[in-house]
Every structure is written in C-alpha cells, then in structure tokens.
C-alpha positions in Angstrom: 157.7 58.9 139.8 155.4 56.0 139.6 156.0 52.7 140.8 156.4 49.9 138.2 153.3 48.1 137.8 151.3 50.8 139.3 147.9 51.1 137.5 146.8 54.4 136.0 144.4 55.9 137.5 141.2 55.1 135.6 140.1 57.5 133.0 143.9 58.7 132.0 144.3 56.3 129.4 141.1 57.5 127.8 142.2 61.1 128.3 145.5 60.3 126.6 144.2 58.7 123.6 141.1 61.4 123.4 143.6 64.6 123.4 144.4 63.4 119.3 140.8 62.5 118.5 139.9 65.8 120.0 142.5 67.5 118.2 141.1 65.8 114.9 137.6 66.6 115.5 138.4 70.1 115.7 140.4 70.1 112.8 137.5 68.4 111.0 135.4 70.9 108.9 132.3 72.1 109.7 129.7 70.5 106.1 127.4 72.3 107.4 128.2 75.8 108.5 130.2 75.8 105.3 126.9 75.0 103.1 124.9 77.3 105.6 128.1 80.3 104.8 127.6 79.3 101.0 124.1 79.9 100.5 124.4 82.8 102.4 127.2 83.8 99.8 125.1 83.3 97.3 122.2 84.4 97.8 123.9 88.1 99.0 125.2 88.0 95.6 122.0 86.8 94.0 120.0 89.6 95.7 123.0 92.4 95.2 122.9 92.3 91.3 119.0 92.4 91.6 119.5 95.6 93.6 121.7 97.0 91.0 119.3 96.3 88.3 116.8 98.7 90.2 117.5 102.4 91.9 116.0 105.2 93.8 112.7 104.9 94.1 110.3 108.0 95.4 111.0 107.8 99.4 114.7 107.8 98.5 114.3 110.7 96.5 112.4 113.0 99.2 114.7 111.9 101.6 117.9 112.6 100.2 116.2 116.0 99.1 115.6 116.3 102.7 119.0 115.7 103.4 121.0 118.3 102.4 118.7 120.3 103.7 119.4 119.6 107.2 122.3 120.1 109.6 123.1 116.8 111.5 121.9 117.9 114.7 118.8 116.3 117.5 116.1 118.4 115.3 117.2 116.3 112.7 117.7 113.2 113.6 115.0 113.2 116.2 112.3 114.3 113.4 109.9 111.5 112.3 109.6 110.6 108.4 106.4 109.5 107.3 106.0 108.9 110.6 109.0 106.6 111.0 111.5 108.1 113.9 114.3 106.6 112.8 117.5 108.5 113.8 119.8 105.9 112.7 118.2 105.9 108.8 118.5 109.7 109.5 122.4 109.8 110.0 123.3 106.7 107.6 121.2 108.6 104.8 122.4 111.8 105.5 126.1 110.6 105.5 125.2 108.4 102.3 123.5 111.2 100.5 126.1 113.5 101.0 129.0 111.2 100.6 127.4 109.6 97.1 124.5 111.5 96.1 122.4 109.6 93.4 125.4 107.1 93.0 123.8 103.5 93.5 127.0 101.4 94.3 127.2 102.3 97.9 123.0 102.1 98.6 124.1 98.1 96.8 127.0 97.3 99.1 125.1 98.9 102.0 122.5 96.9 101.4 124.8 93.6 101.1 126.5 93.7 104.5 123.6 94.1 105.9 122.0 90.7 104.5 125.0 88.7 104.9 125.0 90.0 109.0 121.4 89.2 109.3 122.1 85.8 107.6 124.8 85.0 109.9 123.2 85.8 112.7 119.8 83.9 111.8 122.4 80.8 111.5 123.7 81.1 114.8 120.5 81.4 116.6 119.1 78.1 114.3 122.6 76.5 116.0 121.5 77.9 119.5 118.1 76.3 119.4 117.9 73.4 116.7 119.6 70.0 117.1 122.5 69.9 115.2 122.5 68.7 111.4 121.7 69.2 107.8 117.9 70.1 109.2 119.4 73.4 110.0 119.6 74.7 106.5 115.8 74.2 105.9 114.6 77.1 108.0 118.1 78.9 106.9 117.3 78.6 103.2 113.7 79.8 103.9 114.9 82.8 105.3 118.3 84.1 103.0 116.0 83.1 100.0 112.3 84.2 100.6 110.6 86.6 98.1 109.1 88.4 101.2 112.2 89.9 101.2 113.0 91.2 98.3 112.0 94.4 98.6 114.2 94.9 101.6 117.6 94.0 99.9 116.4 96.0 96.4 115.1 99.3 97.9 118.1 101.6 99.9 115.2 102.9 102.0 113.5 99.9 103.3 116.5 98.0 103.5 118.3 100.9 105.7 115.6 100.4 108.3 114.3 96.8 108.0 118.0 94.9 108.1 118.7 96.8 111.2 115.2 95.7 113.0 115.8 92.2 111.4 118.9 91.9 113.1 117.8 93.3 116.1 115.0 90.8 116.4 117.3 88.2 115.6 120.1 88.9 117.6 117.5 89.9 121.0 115.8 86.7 120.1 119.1 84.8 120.4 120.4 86.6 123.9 116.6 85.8 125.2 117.3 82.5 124.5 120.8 82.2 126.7 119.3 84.7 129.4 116.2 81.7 130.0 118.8 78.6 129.6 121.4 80.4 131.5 120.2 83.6 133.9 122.8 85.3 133.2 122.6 89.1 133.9 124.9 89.8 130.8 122.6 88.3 128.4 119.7 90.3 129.8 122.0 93.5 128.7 122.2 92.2 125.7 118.4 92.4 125.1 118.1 95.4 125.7 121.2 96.5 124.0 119.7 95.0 120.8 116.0 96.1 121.1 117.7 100.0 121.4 119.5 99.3 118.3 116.2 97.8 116.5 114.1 101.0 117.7 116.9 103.4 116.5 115.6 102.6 113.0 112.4 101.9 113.1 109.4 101.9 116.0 108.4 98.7 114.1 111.0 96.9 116.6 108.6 97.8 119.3 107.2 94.4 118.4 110.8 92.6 119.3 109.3 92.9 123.1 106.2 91.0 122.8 107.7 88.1 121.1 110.4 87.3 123.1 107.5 86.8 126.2 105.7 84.8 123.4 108.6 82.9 122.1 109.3 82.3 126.4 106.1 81.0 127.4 105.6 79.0 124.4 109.1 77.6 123.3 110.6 77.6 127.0 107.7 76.9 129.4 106.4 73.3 129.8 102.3 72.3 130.7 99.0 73.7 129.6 99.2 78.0 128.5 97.7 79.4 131.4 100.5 78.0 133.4 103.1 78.4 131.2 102.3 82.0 130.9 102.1 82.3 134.8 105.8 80.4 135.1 107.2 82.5 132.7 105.4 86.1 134.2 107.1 84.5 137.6 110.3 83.0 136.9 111.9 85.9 134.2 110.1 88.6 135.3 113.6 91.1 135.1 113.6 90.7 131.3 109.9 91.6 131.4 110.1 94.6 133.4 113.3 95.7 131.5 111.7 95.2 128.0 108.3 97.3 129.5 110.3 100.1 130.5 112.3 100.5 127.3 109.4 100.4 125.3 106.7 102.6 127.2 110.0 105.5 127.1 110.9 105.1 123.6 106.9 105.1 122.9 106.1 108.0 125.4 108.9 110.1 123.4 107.7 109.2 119.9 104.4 110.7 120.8 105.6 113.8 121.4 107.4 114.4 118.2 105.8 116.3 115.0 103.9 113.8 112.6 100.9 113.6 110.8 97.7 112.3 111.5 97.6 108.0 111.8 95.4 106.4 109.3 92.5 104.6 111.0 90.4 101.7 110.0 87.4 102.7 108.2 85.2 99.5 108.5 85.7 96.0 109.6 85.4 94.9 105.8 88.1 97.0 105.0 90.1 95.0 108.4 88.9 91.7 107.4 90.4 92.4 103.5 93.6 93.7 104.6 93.9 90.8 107.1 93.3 88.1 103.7 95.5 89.8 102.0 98.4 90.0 104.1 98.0 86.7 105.7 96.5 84.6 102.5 97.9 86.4 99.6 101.5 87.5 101.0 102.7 85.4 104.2 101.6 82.0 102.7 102.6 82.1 99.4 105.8 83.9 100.3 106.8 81.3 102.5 106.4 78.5 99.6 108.2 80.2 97.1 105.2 82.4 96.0 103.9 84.9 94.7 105.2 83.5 91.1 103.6 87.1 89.8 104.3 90.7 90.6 102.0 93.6 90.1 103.3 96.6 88.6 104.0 99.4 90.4 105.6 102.2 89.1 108.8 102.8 90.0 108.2 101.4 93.7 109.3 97.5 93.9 105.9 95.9 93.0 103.1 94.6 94.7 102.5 90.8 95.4 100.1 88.9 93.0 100.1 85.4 93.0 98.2 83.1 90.5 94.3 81.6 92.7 95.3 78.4 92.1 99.1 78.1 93.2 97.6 80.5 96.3 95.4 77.7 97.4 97.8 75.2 97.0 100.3 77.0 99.0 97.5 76.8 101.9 96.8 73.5 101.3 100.7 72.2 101.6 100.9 74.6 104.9 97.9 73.1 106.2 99.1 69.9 105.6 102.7 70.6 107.1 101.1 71.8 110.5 99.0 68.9 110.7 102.0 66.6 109.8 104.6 68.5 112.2 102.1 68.8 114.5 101.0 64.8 114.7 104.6 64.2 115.1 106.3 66.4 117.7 104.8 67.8 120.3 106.4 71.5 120.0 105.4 71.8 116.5 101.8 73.1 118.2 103.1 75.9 119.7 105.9 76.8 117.0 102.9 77.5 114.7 100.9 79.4 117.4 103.9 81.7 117.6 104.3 82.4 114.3 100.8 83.1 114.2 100.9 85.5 117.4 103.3 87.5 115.6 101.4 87.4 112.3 98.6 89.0 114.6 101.0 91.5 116.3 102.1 92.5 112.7 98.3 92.9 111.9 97.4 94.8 114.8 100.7 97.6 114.4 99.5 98.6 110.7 95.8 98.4 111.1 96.3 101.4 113.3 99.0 102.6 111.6 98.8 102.1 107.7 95.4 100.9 106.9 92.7 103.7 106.2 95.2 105.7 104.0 95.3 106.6 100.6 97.3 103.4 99.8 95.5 101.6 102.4 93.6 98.8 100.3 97.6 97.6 98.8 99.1 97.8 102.0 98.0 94.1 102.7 99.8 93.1 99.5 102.8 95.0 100.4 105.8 92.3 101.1 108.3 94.7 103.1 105.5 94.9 105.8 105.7 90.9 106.8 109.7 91.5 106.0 110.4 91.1 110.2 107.9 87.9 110.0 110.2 85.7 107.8 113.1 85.2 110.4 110.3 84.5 113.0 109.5 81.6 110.6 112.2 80.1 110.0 112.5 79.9 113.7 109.0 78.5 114.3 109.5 76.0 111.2 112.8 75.0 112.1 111.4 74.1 115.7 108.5 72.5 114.4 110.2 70.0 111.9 113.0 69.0 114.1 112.1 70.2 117.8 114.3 72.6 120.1 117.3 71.5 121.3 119.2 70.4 124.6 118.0 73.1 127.1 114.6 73.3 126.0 111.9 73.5 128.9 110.3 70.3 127.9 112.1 67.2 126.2 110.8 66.9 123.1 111.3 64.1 120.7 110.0 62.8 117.8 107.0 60.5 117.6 106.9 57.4 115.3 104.5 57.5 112.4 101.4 56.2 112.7 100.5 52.8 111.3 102.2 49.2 111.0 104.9 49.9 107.6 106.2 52.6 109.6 109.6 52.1 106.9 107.1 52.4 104.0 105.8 55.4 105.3 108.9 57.1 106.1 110.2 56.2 102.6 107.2 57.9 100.8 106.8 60.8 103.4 110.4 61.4 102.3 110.1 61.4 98.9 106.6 64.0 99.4 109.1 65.9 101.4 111.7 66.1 98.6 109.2 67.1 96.2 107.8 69.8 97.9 110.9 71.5 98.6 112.3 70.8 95.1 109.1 72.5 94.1 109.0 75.3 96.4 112.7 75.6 95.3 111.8 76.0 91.6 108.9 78.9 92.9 111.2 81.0 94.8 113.8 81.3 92.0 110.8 81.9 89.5 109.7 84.6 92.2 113.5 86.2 92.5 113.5 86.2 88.7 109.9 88.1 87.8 111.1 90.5 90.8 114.0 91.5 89.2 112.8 92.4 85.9 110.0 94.4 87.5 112.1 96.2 89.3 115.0 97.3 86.5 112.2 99.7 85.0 113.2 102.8 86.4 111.4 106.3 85.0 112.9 108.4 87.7 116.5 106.8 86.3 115.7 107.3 82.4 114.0 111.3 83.7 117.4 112.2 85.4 119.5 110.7 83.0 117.9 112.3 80.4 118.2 115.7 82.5 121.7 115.5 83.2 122.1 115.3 79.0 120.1 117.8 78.2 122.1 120.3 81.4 125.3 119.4 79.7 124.1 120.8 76.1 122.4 123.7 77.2 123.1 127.5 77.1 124.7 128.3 80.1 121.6 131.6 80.3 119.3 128.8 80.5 116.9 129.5 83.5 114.2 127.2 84.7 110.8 128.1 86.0 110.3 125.5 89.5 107.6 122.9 88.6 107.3 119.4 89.7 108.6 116.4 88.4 106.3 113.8 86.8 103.9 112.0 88.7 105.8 108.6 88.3 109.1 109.8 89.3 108.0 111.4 92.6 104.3 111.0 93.5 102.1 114.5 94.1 101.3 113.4 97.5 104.8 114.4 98.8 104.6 118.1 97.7 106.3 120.3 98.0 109.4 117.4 97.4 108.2 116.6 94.2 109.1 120.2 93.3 112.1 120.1 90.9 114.3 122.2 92.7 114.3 119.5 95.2 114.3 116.4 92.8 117.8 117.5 92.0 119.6 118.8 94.6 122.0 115.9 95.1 122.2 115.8 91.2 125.6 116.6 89.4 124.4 119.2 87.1 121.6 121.1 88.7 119.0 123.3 86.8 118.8 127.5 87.9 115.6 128.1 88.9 114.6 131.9 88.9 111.8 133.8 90.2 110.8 135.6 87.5 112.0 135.2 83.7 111.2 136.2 80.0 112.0 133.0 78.5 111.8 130.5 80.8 112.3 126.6 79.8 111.2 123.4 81.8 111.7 119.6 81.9 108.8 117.3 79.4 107.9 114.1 80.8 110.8 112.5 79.3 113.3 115.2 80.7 113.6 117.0 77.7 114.3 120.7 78.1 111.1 122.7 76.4 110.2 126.1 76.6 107.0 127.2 79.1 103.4 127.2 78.5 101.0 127.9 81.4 98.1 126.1 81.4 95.3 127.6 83.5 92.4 130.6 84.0 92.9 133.4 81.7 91.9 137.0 82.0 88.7 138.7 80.3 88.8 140.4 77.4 89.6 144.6 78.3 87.4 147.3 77.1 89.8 149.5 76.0 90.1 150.0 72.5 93.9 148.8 70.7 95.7 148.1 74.4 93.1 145.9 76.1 93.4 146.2 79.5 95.0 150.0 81.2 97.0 150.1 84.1 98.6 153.4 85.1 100.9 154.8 88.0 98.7 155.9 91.2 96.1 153.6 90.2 95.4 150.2 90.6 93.9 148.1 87.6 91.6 145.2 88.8 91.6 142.6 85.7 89.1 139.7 86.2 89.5 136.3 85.7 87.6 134.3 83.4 86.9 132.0 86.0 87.6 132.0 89.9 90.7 130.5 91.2 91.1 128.5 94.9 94.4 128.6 96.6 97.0 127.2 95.4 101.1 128.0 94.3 100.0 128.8 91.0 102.6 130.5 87.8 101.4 133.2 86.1 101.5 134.4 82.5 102.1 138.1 82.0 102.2 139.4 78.6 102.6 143.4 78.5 103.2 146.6 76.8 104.9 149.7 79.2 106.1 152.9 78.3 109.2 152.8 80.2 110.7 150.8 82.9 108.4 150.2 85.9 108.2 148.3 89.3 104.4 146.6 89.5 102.8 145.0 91.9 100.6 141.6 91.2 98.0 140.7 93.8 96.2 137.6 93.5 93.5 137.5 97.0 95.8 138.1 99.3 99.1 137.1 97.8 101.3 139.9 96.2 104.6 140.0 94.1 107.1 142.8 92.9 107.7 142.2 89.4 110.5 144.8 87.4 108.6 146.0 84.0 111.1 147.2 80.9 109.7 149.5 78.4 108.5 147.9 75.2 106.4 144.5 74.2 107.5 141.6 76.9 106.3 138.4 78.4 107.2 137.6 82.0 106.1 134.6 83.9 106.3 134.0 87.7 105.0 132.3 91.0 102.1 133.4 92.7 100.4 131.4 95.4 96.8 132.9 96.0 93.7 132.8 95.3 90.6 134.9 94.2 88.4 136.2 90.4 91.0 139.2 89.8 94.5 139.9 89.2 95.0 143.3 90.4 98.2 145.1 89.3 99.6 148.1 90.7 102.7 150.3 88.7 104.7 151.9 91.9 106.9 154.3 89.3 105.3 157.0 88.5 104.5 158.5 84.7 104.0 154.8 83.6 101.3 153.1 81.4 101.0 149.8 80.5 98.3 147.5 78.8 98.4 143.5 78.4 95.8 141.3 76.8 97.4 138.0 78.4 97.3 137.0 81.7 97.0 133.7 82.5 96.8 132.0 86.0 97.6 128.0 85.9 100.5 125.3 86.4 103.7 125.2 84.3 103.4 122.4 81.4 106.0 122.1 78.5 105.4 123.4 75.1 104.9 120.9 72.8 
C-alpha cells in the first residue's frame, strides 16, 4: 500500500484520466468511413439496377454455350477463351450457367459483391497510405463512381474477370505497401497470394507485378530516379524475385496452351491512333466524369464518344491539376508519372495483344480495357492532392501558395476546386445515365423471348433445320457458336433440330417461327423430257450447278419424284450424305458441307428411278 503523501509516479494520473477519453474516442463514430461505406452503398446499388436493365451480351452467350458442353475437369478449365486463360471465369461460369442458365439475377448479385469488395478494399488501402480526413473520399468517389467502369459492373463477362484482377491489384498493392513500411515476411505472402488470385482470371494481372516495383521506387524511394530505382532493386529485392518467378511460370504455361494467332500492329499510324484514343478520348475524360456520349454498339455495352469540346476541356482541367498538385507537393510529380507508367503498361499489353484485329481500330475506345487503370488513379490522385502518409520514404508536406494574399488565394483556389468537382459531379451522373439507356436495348433478349413464345405455341412435330442466329444477337465471327443449336442450349424450351426433314421451319430475325427457304446456287436445267434430270439405281447422275460453289456448311434443297422407297447418296466435292427417299412427289432439305460445280446423287436400292428439277445449294433464310 502506498504511503500517505506519496506522489504518483508521473504519468499515472494521465493514464487514469486517458483510459475514459480513450474509451470515448473509440466509442466515437467513424464520419468518414461511414460516408466512404455510404457511397459505396450507393453507388453498388446505382450500378446494380443499371445491370439489370441490360443482359447477356454475345461473349456470354458463346460461353455459356460452351459450358454445358464441357465436363469441369483441367482440359477445361485450363483452356484459353479468346485467348483469356482464365480458370476461375471458367468454374464460376460453368457453375453459374448451369445453376441459372439465361436467368440475370444471379449474373446482377454476382456482379454486386464483387463491386462492394473492390470498394472496400480501395478504401482501406486510401486509409493505409493517405493522411486521414475527408480528402480520402476524393480519390474514393473517383473510383466507386467512374464511367470507365461501367462496363465492368453491367456485363457478367467482363465483370467475372475484371473485379477479381481489380481486387487483386488492389489488395497486392495494399500488402506491398506493409511489406516496404514493415518487412514483414507475411505480407510478402500476401503478394503473391493476391497476384495468383488476379492471374486465375485474367493474364491481364500480369501487369499487378510491374506496378508494385513502379509504385516502390516512386512512392517509397526518396532522391533523384536512378537512385531510387537502385535502392529499391537493392533494398526489396525478395518481393522482386518472388513477383519474377510467379509471372515468368504462369507466362511460360500460358504459351503452351491452344489459342489463336495474337493480333499484331500493322503500322505506327495505326499505334499512334489507338494510343490517342485510349489515352485522350477514354482515360481523360473518364476520369472527369466524361464521355457525356456513348456510341452505339449493338447489343455489346457501347463505345466511348465524348463531345471535342468537353474532351479538350477535360485535358485542359487535368493539365491544370498536375501543374497545380505538382507546384504544391512534392510527391504529386511522381504520383502522375505512375499513373502514366501504367497508362503505358496498359498500352504496351493490348498493342501486342488486341490491336491489329478486326475490331482493332475501337479497341482504343473500349472503356473495360483502362477498367484496372481507375483504382491506380485514385491512388496516384489521392497521393498527389494530399501527399502519402506517416511511413512514406520521404516527408512530404504541403507547400504554401505562391504570392503575398496567400488567404485570398486559398479562398478562390477553393472555390475553383468546388466547382470543378461539382461539375465533374454533374458529368459522371450524366455519363451513368446515357450508359444505362444504351445498354437496356437488348436484341438477343427480345430474339429469345420471342423464341421461347413461339416454342410454347408450336406443334409438338415441329423440327428445326440448324441455322445461325442473327448477326446482332451473336456476331458471325464466333461460328460455329452462333449456330442455333448452340444459342439455346441453356434455354428453357429448346428447339429439335434434325438432320434431314420435309417440312422444316426456322427462326426470322425477330424470332418468329417461319417455314424454310434456301437461298443459294441452283441446278441446270435437265435434258430429259417431262422428269428433268434421271437418276437410276447402279448409276450415278452427275447434276451441274448453275454456278460453282467453295467450301462451306451449306443446306441443300432437294425436290424429287421416286418410284418407290430408296436410300441415295448426295456428293457435293468430296462431302457425301445418306439421305432415305419415299416413293411419290417430296421435298427434303439437309446439311451438306462441301464444295464443287455438281451435285452428284447415287440411289443404293436397286429397281429405283427418280427425277428432280430442284436442287438448290445455299444457306437457310426464313420464308417470308
């Protein structure tokens, strides 16, 4: 027990009266992670009903055609799509596809927790590496609400494999950031745990490595670049060695897998354009609110297409932000060099990837493609407007504005500042808006819907002939899965396709069931007199074409008289088909992939005469 009059040792006092204030200031609510959780809220919410507006657009339909063609098993799942190797879209698709088909609401909640866990975490790494305060919620704002990133939180496919690189950027970027501040070996693990994850979806997370060196040597490494590159070669070298070996395996093993040929740069003009495009046309304008305007593009979310003159004043308010953040704090510089690196990495990966393709003059105007660039901005904006905080390399703080009214100037600065975002504000909800009613036209929607009608009130004799499905529903170029026996495979009512048929019917543009017409090469007129042309058994009849035909899965027409029931063979070049005859006047119509100037037809039963004036070679089209 303590004497009386002793004196308390110093500091207890203040440790007494400090356990209630303590106690108080945890109890005291957090304004600004709750604001920071609220616009998360909302804009998850926001971008969830957009989603439902829209639907599947043609990737999703190929793919979940795909999908219940496959067994889940490493040939699966270790395939590339469109030259993605993404095994973790493979197994969520295949288990979505399966578990929902062409039902939307799980694609939309999918796609929901994956923006509010990418929100989230983008909020805690701002926490880890801005000063504390309302600043926060700039950079956090620019990120849950930017128009670049529409497309990922609208379309099932993009979003399946862009959320999970997204949060694998963010989250290795935030473990990078305790690894350098701390060394600790378990935050190392973590890097790599997360840049696994990212690459499971899409090789696109390949890029994580090179910006976490960037983000090192240019956030976390004081004096001049050369020697901040040096420090940071020297002083984490594990993280560099770990992040090397990662990627050269996963990139050693993607080159050995099946995939088509990579789309190479045809000219430097063509370089230089997509480089304007995706850097002036998308990134800038996207990060101010823009584009304001959408091109039309089918039923694919649409292109960007902002007004010239809000497009140059978008540069113009960047350009004067760098110079401003710049002027002010000395680690704005090198934020903005970042986010310009990454730009260039981003640039680099699709010029050899995506640029000399078919679509390659709109891939620069192509938001998803920047979508992994707008968390990197926030970052470098964030750090640029309000500096890094306690732990940073070099102390940074703010420098006084130039000039004697300093108060003046910090007043009107301010109230420029307010502006702008109240303006950039007003653009991004303008943006959101346009998007969405772009995106709620939906042929392939109105087509099935229209389908699944027609199915129900059908004959149940009803046979189809196997066409494909209109151009704007699912594109030619993915043939043979454009074909409409694999348009509706996850469908509820599914058409019966047959091989050969009488009375075949199809689907019209609008999804209307019709009967068949084949549009193509016909035969020449036969020589014989009252049957045309005259095949008999033992012999084979060669029947020219009006015009040569080259190869291709064509239908054919085959209209016919026969004395009794037959077997015949069709040869078209070196492609045949059995086809059963009946006795009497008929019509048959069939596949037959070949190519050639003669049909040649062959009757294998014997005693049995046919003739036929019509015999057309072409493509299935509806009757009108």
């Amino acid at each position: 027990m303590p004497e009386a009059g002793a004196v308390a040792p110093p500091g207890s006092a203040t440790s007494m009266s400090d356990g209630p204030k303590a106690f108080a200031r945890w109890l005291r609510p957090d304004r600004v992670g709750a604001v920071a959780i609220a616009l998360i809220v909302v804009s998850v919410a926001w971008r969830a009903g957009l989603a439902a507006r829209g639907w599947f657009s043609q990737d999703e339909f190929v793919i979940a055609a795909q999908v219940l063609d496959a067994r889940l098993d490493p040939d699966f799942l270790l395939r590339t799509f469109n030259n993605h190797l993404m095994p973790g879209g493979l197994l969520t698709a295949w288990l979505m596809v399966r578990l929902a088909g062409f039902a939307s609401w799980p694609w939309v909640l999918m796609l929901a927790v994956g923006q509010a866990a990418v929100g989230v975490a983008v909020y805690r790494l701002l926490r880890d590496l801005l000063p504390p305060g309302w600043g926060l919620l700039i950079p956090l704002a620019l990120f849950v609400f930017s128009p670049l990133t529409l497309e990922v939180s609208s379309l099932w496919l993009v979003g399946l494999l862009l959320l999970p690189v997204q949060l694998a950027l963010v989250l290795a970027v935030r473990a990078q950031v305790r690894y350098v501040r701390s060394r600790r070996r378990r935050h190392l693990a973590m890097v790599a745990l997360w840049l696994l994850f990212g690459l499971l979806f899409d090789p696109k997370a390949l890029l994580i490595a090179p910006l976490l060196f960037l983000l090192t040597v240019l956030l976390f490494t004081a004096g001049p670049l050369w020697r901040s590159l040096v420090t940071a070669v020297r002083r984490h070298w594990p993280v560099w060695l770990l992040l090397a070996v990662l990627s050269g395996s996963y990139l050693a093993f993607y080159l050995t897998r099946p995939a088509r040929a990579l789309d190479q740069v045809t000219s430097f003009g063509q370089a230089f354009t997509f480089l304007g495009d995706l850097v002036g046309v998308t990134v800038v304008p996207g990060l101010l609110g823009g584009p304001w305007r959408w091109a039309y593009a089918g039923d694919g979310p649409p292109l960007v297409d902002p007004y010239p003159v809000a497009m140059w004043l978008s540069w113009l308010v960047l350009a004067t932000l760098v110079v401003a953040t710049v002027v002010r704090r000395r680690s704005a510089a090198r934020a903005w060099l970042l986010l310009a690196c990454y730009l260039g990495l981003v640039t680099a990966f699709f010029a050899v990837t995506s640029l000399g393709g078919v679509l390659g003059p709109m891939v620069g105007t192509v938001p998803r493609f920047v979508a992994d660039g707008v968390p990197v901005a926030a970052i470098c904006v964030g750090v640029a407007l309000f500096g890094l905080r306690d732990g940073g390399e070099e102390p940074d703080t703010p420098r006084p504005l130039p000039g004697p009214p300093r108060a003046l100037g910090s007043v009107v600065v301010g109230r420029v500042a307010i502006a702008v975002l109240v303006v950039v504000g007003f653009g991004t909800v303008w943006s959101t808006v346009k998007f969405g009613d772009n995106w709620s036209t939906k042929h392939g929607r109105e087509y099935l819907a229209t389908t699944q009608a027609e199915l129900a009130a059908a004959p149940a004799d009803t046979v189809f002939l196997d066409t494909i499905v209109p151009d704007r529903v699912v594109a030619g170029y993915f043939w043979p899965d454009n074909l409409q026996s694999h348009f509706f495979r996850p469908a509820e009512r599914q058409p019966e396709f047959v091989e050969v048929a009488e009375l075949p019917v199809t689907f019209d543009a609008e999804g209307r069931i019709r009967p068949v017409r084949i549009e193509g090469v016909k035969v020449l007129p036969g020589q014989v007199s009252d049957c045309g042309h005259l095949v008999e058994s033992g012999r084979t009849a060669r029947i020219p074409l009006a015009a040569p035909v080259e190869e291709w899965p064509y239908v054919v027409e085959f209209g016919y008289l026969s004395s009794g029931e037959a077997t015949a063979t069709m040869r078209l070049g070196e492609a045949t088909r059995e086809i059963p005859l009946r006795s009497g006047l008929h019509q048959l119509y069939f596949p037959l992939a070949g190519a050639g100037e003669a049909i040649e037809v062959t009757i294998d039963t014997p005693d049995i005469t046919l003739c036929t004036r019509l015999i057309t070679v072409g493509r299935v089209v509806p009757a009108s």
